[in-house]
C-alpha positions as a Markdown table, in Angstrom:
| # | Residue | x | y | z |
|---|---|---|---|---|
| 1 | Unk | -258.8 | 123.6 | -62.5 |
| 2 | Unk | -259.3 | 121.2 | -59.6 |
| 3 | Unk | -262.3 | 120.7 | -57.0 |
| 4 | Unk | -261.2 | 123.9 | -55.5 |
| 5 | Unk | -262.8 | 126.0 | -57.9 |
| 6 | Unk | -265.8 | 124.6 | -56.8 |
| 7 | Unk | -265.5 | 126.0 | -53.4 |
| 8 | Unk | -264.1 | 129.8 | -54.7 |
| 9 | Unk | -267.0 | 130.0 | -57.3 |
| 10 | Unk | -269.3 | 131.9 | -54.8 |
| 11 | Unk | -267.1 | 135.0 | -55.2 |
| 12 | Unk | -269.3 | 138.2 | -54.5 |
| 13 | Unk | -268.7 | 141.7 | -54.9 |
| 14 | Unk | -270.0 | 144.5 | -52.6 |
| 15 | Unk | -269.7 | 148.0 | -54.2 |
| 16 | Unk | -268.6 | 151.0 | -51.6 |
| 17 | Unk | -272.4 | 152.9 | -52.3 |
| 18 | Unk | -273.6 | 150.3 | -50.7 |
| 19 | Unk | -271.9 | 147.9 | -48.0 |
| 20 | Unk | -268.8 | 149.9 | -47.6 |
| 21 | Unk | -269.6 | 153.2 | -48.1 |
| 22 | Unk | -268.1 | 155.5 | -50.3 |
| 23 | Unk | -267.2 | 156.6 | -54.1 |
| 24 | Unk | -265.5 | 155.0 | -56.8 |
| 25 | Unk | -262.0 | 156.3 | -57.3 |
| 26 | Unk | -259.0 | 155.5 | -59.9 |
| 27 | Unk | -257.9 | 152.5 | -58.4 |
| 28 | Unk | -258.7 | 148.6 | -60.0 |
| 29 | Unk | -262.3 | 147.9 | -60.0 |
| 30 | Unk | -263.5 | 145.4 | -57.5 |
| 31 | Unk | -264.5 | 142.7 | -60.3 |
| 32 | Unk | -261.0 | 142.9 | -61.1 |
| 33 | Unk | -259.5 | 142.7 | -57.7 |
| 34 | Unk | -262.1 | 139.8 | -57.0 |
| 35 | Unk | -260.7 | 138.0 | -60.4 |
| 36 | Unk | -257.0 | 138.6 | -59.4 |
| 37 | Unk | -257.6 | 137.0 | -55.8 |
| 38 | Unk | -259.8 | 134.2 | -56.9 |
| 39 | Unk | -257.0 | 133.3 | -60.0 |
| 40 | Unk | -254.5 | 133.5 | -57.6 |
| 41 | Unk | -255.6 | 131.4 | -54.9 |
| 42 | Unk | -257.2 | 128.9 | -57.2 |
| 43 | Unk | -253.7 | 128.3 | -58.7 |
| 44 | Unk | -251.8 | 127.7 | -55.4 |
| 45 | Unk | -254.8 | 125.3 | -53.9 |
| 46 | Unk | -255.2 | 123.4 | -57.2 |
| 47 | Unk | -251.2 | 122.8 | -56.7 |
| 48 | Unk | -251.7 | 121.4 | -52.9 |
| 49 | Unk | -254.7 | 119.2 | -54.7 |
| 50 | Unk | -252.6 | 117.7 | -57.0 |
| 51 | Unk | -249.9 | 116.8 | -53.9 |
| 52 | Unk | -252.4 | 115.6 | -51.6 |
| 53 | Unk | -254.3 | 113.1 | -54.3 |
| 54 | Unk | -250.9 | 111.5 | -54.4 |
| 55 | Unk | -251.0 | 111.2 | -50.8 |
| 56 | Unk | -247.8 | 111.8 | -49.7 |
| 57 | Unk | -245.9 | 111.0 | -46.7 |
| 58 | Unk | -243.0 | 112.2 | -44.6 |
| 59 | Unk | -240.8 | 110.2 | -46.8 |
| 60 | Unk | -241.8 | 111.7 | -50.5 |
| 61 | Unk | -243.5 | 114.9 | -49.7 |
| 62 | Unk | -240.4 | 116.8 | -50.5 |
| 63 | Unk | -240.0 | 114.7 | -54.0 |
| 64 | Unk | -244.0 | 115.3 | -54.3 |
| 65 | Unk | -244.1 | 119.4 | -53.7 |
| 66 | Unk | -240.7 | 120.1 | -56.1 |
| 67 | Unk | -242.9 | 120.6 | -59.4 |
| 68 | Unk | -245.3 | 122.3 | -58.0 |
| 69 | Unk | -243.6 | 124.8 | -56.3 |
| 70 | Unk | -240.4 | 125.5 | -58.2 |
| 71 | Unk | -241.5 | 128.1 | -59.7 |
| 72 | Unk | -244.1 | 130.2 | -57.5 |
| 73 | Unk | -243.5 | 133.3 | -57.1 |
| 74 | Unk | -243.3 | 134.4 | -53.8 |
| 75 | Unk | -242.7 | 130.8 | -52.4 |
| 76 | Unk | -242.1 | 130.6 | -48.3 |
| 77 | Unk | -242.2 | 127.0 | -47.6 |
| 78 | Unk | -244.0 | 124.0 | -47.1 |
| 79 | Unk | -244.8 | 121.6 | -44.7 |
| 80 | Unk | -246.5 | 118.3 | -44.3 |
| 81 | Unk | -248.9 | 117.9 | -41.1 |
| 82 | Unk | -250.4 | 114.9 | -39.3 |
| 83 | Unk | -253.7 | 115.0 | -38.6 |
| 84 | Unk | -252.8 | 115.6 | -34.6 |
| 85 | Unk | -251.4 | 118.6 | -36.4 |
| 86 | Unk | -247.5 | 118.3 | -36.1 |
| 87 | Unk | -245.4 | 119.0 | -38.8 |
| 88 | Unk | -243.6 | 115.7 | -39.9 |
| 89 | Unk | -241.7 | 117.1 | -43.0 |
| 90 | Unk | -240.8 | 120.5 | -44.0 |
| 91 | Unk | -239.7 | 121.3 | -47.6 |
| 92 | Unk | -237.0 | 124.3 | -47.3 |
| 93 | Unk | -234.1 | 122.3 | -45.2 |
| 94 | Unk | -233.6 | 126.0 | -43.5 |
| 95 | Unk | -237.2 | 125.0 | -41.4 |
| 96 | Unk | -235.5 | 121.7 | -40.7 |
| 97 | Unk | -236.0 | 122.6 | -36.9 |
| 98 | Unk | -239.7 | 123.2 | -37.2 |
| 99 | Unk | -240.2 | 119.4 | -37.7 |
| 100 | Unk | -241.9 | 117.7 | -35.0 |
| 101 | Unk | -243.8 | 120.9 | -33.5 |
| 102 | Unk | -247.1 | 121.0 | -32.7 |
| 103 | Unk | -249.8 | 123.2 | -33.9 |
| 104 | Unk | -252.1 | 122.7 | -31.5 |
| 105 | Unk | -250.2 | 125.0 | -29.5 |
| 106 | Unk | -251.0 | 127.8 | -32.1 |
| 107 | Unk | -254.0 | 129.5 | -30.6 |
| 108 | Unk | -255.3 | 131.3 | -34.4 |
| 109 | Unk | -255.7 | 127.5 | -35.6 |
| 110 | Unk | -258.0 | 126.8 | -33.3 |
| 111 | Unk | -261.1 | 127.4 | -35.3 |
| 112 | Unk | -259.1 | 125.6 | -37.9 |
| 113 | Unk | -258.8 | 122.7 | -36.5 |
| 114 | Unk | -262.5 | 122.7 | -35.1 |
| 115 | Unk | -263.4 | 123.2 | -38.5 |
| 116 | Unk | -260.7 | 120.3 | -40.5 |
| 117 | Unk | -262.0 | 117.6 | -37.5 |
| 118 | Unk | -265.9 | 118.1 | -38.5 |
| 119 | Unk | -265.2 | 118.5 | -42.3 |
| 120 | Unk | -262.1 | 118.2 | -44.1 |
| 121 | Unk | -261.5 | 120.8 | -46.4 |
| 122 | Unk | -258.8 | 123.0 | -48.2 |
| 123 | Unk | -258.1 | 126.0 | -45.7 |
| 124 | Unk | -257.0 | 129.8 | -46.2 |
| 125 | Unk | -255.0 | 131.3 | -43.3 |
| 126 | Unk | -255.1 | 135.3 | -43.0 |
| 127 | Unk | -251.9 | 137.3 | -43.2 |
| 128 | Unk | -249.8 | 137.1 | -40.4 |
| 129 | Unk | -248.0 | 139.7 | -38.9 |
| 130 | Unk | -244.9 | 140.4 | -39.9 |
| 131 | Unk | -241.3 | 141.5 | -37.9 |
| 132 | Unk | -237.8 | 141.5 | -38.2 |
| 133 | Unk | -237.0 | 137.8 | -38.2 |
| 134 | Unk | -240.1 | 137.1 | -40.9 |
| 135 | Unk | -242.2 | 138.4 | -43.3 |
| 136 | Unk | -245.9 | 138.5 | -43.2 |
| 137 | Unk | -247.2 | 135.2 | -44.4 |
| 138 | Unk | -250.1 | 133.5 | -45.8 |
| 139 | Unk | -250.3 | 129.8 | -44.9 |
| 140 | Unk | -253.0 | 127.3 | -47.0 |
| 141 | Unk | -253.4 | 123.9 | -46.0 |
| 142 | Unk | -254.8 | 121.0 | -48.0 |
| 143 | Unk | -256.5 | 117.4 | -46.6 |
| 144 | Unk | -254.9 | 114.5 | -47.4 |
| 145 | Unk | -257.6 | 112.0 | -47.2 |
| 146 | Unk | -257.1 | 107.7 | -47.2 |
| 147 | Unk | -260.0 | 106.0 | -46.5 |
| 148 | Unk | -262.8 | 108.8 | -46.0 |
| 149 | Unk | -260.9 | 110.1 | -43.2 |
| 150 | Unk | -257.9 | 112.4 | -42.9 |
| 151 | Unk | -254.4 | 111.3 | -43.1 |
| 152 | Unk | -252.7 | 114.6 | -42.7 |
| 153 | Unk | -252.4 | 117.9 | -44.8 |
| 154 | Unk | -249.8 | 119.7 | -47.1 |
| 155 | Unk | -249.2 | 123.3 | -46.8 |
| 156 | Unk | -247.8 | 126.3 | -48.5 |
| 157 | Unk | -246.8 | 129.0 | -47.4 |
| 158 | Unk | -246.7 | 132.5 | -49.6 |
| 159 | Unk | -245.2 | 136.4 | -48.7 |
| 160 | Unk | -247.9 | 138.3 | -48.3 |
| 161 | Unk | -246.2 | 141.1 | -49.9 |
| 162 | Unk | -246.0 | 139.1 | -53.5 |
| 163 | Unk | -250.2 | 138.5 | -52.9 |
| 164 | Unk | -250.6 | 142.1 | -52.8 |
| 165 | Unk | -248.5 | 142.9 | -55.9 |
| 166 | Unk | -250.0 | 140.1 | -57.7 |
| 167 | Unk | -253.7 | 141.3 | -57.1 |
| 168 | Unk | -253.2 | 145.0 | -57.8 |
| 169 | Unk | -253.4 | 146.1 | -54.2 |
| 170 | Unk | -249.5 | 146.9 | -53.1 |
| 171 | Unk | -250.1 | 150.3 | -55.9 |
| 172 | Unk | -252.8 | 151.4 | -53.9 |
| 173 | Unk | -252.7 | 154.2 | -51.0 |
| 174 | Unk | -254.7 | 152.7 | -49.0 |
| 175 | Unk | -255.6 | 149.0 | -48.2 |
| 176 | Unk | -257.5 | 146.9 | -45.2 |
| 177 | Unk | -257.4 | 143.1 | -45.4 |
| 178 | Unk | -260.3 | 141.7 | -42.7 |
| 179 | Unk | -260.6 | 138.1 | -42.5 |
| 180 | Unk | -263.7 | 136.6 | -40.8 |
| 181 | Unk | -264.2 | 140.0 | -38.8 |
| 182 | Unk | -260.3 | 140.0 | -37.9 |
| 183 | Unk | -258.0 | 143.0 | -39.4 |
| 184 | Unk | -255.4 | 141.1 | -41.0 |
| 185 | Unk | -253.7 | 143.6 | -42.6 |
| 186 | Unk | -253.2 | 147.3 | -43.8 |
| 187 | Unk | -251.9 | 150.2 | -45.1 |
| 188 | Unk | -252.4 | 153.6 | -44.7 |
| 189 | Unk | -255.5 | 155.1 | -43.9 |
| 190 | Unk | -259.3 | 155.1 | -45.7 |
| 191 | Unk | -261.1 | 157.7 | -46.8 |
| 192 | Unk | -264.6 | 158.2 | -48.1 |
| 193 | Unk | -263.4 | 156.8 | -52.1 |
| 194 | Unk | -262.4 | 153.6 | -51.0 |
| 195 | Unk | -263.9 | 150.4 | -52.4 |
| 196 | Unk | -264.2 | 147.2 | -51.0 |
| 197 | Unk | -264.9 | 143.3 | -52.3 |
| 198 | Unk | -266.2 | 140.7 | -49.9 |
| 199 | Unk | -264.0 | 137.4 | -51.2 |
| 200 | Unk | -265.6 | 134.2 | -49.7 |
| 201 | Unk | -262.3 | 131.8 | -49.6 |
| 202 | Unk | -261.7 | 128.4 | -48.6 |
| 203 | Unk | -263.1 | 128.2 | -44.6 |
| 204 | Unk | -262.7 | 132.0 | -44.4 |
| 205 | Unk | -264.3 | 135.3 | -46.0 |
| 206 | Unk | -261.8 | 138.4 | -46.4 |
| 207 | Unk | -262.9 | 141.8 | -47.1 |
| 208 | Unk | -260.7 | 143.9 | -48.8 |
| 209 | Unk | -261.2 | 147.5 | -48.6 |
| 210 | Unk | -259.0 | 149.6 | -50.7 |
| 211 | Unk | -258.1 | 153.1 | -52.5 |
C-alpha cells in the first residue's frame, strides 16, 4: 500500500459498554466493520496516490485516472481541481458542464480547504445527501504536489450505497454515520444493542453506530 496507510493506521475501536452504550448483538463485530472501512478506503486513496505522483494535468488526467478506476465498484466520477479549487477536468464526459466551477462556493469544504492550504493532505468527504437527481455520494480528494507546494488535487467520487454494502453495514437494521460531530447518514432507528466504531480517516473521524 501507499503513504496513505500511514495516515489510516490509527484506527480505534470503541465498544458499545463503554463509549456508545449498549450490548452486543448478531450484527458484524466492530473489528470487522473497522477492517472493512479501513480496506476499503485505503484501496481507493492509494489509487488517487498513484494519479497524483504522476502529476497530472487538465490535458492527461483523463488518460491518468482510466486504470485506476475502470473497474471500481461503485465508481461516480472524477475530477481534477486547481488549487483555487475549480474543477479543470472531469472524467465522466456526462459532468462535462461542471468544468470550470468553483468550489469555493461550496460552504461544507470550507474546513477543507482551511485545512488543504495549511497542510496538504489526502481528504475524506462525508456522505452527502442524496435526492432524485443524485445519489448520496462520498467525494475523496488527493494533493498533487510540484515543488513542496500544491499544484491541484484529483478526486473520486463513490455511491455511498456500494460503501455500505461493501463494509457489512447496508444488512444491518439500523445504522448512524457521524462525521466530525455531523450526522451524515442513517437508517432506521437505534436501540440499546447497537455498536459503534470510532474510524479516524483522512482529515475527518466517522463514528459509525450500528445494529
Amino acid at each position: 500500500m501507499g503513504g496513505t496507510r500511514a495516515v489510516m493506521l490509527a484506527i480505534g475501536v470503541l465498544m458499545m459498554g463503554s463509549a456508545c452504550g449498549g450490548t452486543a448483538a448478531a450484527v458484524p463485530a466492530e473489528t470487522n466493520v473497522v477492517a472493512a472501512v479501513e480496506t476499503y478506503f485505503v484501496d481507493l486513496f492509494d489509487r488517487l496516490e498513484r494519479v497524483a505522483e504522476q502529476r497530472p494535468t487538465e490535458k492527461n488526467f483523463r488518460a491518468l485516472m482510466k486504470p485506476e478506476v475502470e473497474k471500481i465498484g461503485g465508481f461516480y466520477g472524477a475530477s481534477f481541481i486547481n488549487s483555487d479549487w475549480e474543477i479543470r477536468a472531469v472524467y465522466s464526459r456526462s459532468h462535462a458542464l461542471a468544468v470550470g466551477y468553483s468550489l469555493t462556493k461550496v460552504k461544507p469544504l470550507d474546513a477543507f480547504r482551511k485545512k488543504m492550504a495549511e497542510k496538504p493532505a489526502p481528504q475524506l468527504s462525508e456522505p452527502s445527501d442524496g435526492g432524485l437527481m443524485r445519489p448520496s455520494l462520498i467525494t475523496m480528494r488527493q494533493p498533487v504536489m510540484q515543488d513542496g507546494k500544491l499544484a491541484g488535487m484529483v478526486s473520486l467520487i463513490i455511491r455511498t450505497e456500494h460503501f455500505l454494502r461493501a463494509v457489512g453495514l447496508e444488512a444491518c437494521t439500523a445504522y448512524v454515520i457521524t462525521c466530525d460531530g455531523v450526522d451524515a447518514e442513517r437508517k432506521g432507528g437505534l436501540g440499546e444493542q447497537r455498536k459503534c466504531v470510532v474510524v479516524p480517516l483522512p482529515s475527518t473521524e466517522w463514528t459509525i453506530e450500528y445494529e
